[in-house]
C-alpha positions, 0 to 999 in steps of 0.5 A: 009808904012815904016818899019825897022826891028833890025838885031841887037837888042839894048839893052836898060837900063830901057826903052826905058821904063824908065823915065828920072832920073831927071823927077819927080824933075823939075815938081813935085808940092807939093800941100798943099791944096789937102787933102788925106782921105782912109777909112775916116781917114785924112793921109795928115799930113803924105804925101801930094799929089803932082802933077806931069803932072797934075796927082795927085800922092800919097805916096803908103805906106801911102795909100795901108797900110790903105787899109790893104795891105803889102808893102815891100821895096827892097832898093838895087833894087829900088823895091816896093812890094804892096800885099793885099789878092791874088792881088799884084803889083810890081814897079821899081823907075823910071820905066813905067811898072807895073806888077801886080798879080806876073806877071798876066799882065802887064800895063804901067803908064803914070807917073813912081813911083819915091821918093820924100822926102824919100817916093815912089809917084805913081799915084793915078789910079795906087792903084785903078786899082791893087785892084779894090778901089774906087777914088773921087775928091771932088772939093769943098774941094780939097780932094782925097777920097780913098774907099775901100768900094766902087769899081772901074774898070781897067782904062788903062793910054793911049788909045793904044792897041796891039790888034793882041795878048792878055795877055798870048799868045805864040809866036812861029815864025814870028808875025805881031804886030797890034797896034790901038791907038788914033789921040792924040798919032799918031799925037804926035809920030815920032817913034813906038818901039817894045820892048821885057823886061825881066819881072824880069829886065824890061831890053831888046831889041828893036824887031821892029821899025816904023814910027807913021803911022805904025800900024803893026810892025813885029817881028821875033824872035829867039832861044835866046828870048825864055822865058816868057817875056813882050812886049811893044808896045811904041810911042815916039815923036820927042824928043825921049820922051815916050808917051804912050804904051801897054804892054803883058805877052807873052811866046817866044817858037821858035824850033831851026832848025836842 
């Protein structure tokens, strides 16, 4: 089993965990036979769909407002903030993560939210995951019906799992990472990163790497990575294209040695 650990981590732009700045414009495909309802009101006149890798994306303020929910847009940063009772989520243009509940936990999409015609698309499991709401796809008429009076349980968008820490945990000294993942992703991936995010930048380095048949990566860290941050766990193939991931809320507490 091969492994290599960074002795000097790499700092990363949006990803290692951000989309391509022209992703979302080459294969987007606006589909205007597929009909949009939340809470039985028609919002297709105001966006329609569009499919992107054969997800369905729908434009979130359209969709969050009718379920009567806040949304504030930071253009400077590129931010969407989505906040309905005591659930929120917070996006970034261009980025895989998705943080949810001011940091609660985090989870990666399988498509970034980007702008289409001067509105913010994301997927539509994206909306049904942060506040619980029902989704249906009605084949016989093309509709994507949104019900708030229906609910929905978390659907993760890949089946990978860092599953020796869980949501919360403090890393204090040297940690093996497990990582379980489905023959799909393992046999598609050449490279597996472990990265670690500043949750108020989604920037960071790359901790740990390995080949697609590690399933343990070790990370080691340091005085200077203390703080709450987010780690992700992400496969790429050999085009150097995310794949899929998991990502945690830790907290990093390493003493210095005197």
């Amino acid at each position: 089993m091969s492994k290599i650990f960074l002795k000097a981590a790499v700092f990363l732009t949006a990803i290692a965990i951000t989309a391509v700045s022209s992703l979302g414009f080459t294969s987007v495909l606006a589909d205007s036979n597929i009909r949009l309802v939340v809470n039985g009101n028609d919002i297709t006149e105001l966006s329609a769909p569009v499919i992107q890798n054969d997800r369905t994306l729908v434009p979130i303020r359209f969709v969050t407002e009718e379920l009567g929910a806040t949304v504030t847009w930071d253009g400077e940063n590129r931010t969407v903030l989505v906040e309905k009772d005591s659930m929120s989520i917070f996006l970034r243009i261009g980025s895989y993560i998705v943080d949810y509940n001011h940091g609660e936990k985090y989870m990666l999409s399988d498509v970034a939210p980007m702008i289409i015609n001067d509105r913010t698309y994301v997927p539509l499991r994206l909306i049904s995951n942060a506040f619980g709401t029902g989704i249906d796809w009605i084949d016989e008429t093309r509709t994507v019906v949104v019900d708030s009076s229906k609910s929905s349980t978390v659907q993760p968008f890949f089946d990978i799992t860092i599953t020796s820490l869980k949501n919360g945990d403090i890393i204090s000294s040297e940690s093996q990472v497990n990582i379980s993942a489905a023959q799909k992703y393992l046999t598609a991936a050449t490279e597996i990163r472990l990265l670690l995010l500043d949750p108020s930048t989604a920037r960071g380095f790359i901790v740990a790497r390995g080949t697609n048949t590690d399933s343990t990566l070790k990370y080691i860290p340091k005085p200077e990575d203390n703080g709450n941050k987010i780690l992700v766990a992400a496969f790429y193939d050999a085009s150097g294209q995310f794949i899929g991931g998991d990502s945690l809320a830790v907290s990093v507490k390493v003493v210095p040695e005197v």
